[in-house]
N, C-alpha and C positions, 0 to 999 in steps of 0.2 A: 802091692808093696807089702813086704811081711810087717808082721805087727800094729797095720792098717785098721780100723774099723771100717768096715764096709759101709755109706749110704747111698745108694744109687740113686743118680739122678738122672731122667732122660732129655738133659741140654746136653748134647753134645751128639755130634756125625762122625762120619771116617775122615779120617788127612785125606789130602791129594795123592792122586798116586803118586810114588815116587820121591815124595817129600822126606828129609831126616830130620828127625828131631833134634834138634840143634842149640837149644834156646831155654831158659827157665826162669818166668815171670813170676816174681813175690810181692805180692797184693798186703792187703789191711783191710779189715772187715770189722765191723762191731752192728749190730742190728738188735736197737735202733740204737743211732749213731751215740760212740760213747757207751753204751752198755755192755757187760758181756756177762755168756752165759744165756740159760733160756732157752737155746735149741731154734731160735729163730732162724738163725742162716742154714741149719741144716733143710729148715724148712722150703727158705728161700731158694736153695738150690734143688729142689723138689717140687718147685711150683706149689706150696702148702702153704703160704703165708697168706695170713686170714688181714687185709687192710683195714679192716675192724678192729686190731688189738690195740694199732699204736699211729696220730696221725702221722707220722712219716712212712709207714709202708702203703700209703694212698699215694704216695710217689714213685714208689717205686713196682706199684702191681702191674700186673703184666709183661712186666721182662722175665727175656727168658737168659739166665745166668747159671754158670758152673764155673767148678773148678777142679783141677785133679787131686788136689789136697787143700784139707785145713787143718793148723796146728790151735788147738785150743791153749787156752791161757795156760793152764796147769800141762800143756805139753803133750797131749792128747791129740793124735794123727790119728783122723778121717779121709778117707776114700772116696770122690763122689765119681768121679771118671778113671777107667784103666787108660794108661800110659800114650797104649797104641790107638787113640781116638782124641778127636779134637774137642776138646771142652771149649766154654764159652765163656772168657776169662778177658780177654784183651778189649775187645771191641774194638774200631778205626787205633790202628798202631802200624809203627814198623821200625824194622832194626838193621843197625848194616844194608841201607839200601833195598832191602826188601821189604813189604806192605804182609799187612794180614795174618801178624805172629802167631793166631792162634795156630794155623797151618801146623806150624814148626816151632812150638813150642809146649813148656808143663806148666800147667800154674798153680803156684800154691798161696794159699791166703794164711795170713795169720792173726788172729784173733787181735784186734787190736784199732789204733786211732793214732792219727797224728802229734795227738796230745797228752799220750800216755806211752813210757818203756813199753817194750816187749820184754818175758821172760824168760828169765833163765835156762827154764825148763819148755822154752819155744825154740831158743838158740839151741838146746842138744836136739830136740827132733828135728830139726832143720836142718843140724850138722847131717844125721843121720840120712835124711830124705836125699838132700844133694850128694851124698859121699854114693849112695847109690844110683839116684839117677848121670851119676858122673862115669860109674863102672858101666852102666848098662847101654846108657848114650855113650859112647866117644866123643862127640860133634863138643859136648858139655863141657868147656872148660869152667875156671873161675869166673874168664872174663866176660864170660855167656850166661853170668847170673844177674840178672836186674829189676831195675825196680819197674812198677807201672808208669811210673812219670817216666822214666827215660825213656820210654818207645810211645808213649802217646802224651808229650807234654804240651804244659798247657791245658790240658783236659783232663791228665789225672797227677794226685799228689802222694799215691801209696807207695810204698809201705810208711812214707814221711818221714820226716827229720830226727824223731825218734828210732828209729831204726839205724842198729849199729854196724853199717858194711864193716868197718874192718875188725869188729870181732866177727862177726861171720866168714867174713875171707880167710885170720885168721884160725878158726875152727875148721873150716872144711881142708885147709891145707895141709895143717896137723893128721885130721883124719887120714887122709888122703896118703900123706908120707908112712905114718905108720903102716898102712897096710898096701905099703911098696909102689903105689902109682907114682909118674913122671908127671904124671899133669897137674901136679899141685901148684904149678907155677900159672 
């Protein structure tokens, strides 16, 4: 993705043969929970987080997690997985009748908690991130953008109730129209 920072992570495999990408799951992250900042999760999606710094990464050591993006609070787009490769973002989920999104989908996390806005300056690289993976996928429409609870709920509650679908819906539409797509709908 241009204007990405690169962090490579090696959680992630190839798709299935044959699979489209089709799908784009938007997470919530803060490590340790409520914080942000620190370089924790880049860590964490690098197997580098030391369970020594903070008692709740003793909960979480040992998974192995990724994501193909994370927007930092200040709106700051990281890279840990390329596109065309399955990150490790969903875990037990499914959508439209099909199991195991990571398959067939992107996921991007955004700095943040259930219990705090997201920024401004999250929503524009967001807008950004989707308006492209919308051109690049097809398969991507609006309606193909969700959150983690809707495909594994009950198990999970991100991006949470802070998060503002319909200014994101509409941002990416706007985008979307401007630069002549039909699929803003």
């Amino acid at each position: 993705m241009a204007g990405a920072e690169r962090v490579a992570s090696s959680n992630f495999d190839d798709r299935p043969d044959g699979v489209v990408v089709g799908l784009v799951v938007i997470h919530a992250i803060s490590l340790p929970p409520g914080e942000f900042g620190g370089g924790y999760i880049d860590r964490f999606f690098q197997n580098r987080l030391r369970p020594s710094e903070h008692p709740y990464f003793r909960t979480i050591d040992g998974l192995k997690v990724s994501s193909h993006f994370l927007i930092e609070r200040a709106g700051l787009l990281k890279q840990f997985v390329a596109t065309n490769f399955r990150a490790w973002h969903c875990g037990e989920s499914s959508f439209g009748g099909c199991s195991a999104c990571n398959d067939f989908s992107v996921g991007i996390e955004l700095e943040g908690s259930d219990e705090q806005p997201f920024t401004a300056a999250q929503y524009s690289t967001l807008t950004e991130v989707l308006t492209e993976l919308s051109i690049r996928y097809p398969a991507i429409t609006v309606r193909r953008i969700v959150g983690h609870s809707e495909i594994s709920p009950g198990r999970k509650t991100d991006p949470g109730p802070q998060f503002e679908w319909q200014t994101m819906r509409k941002l990416l539409r706007d985008k979307l129209r401007v630069q002549g797509y039909r699929k803003a709908e």
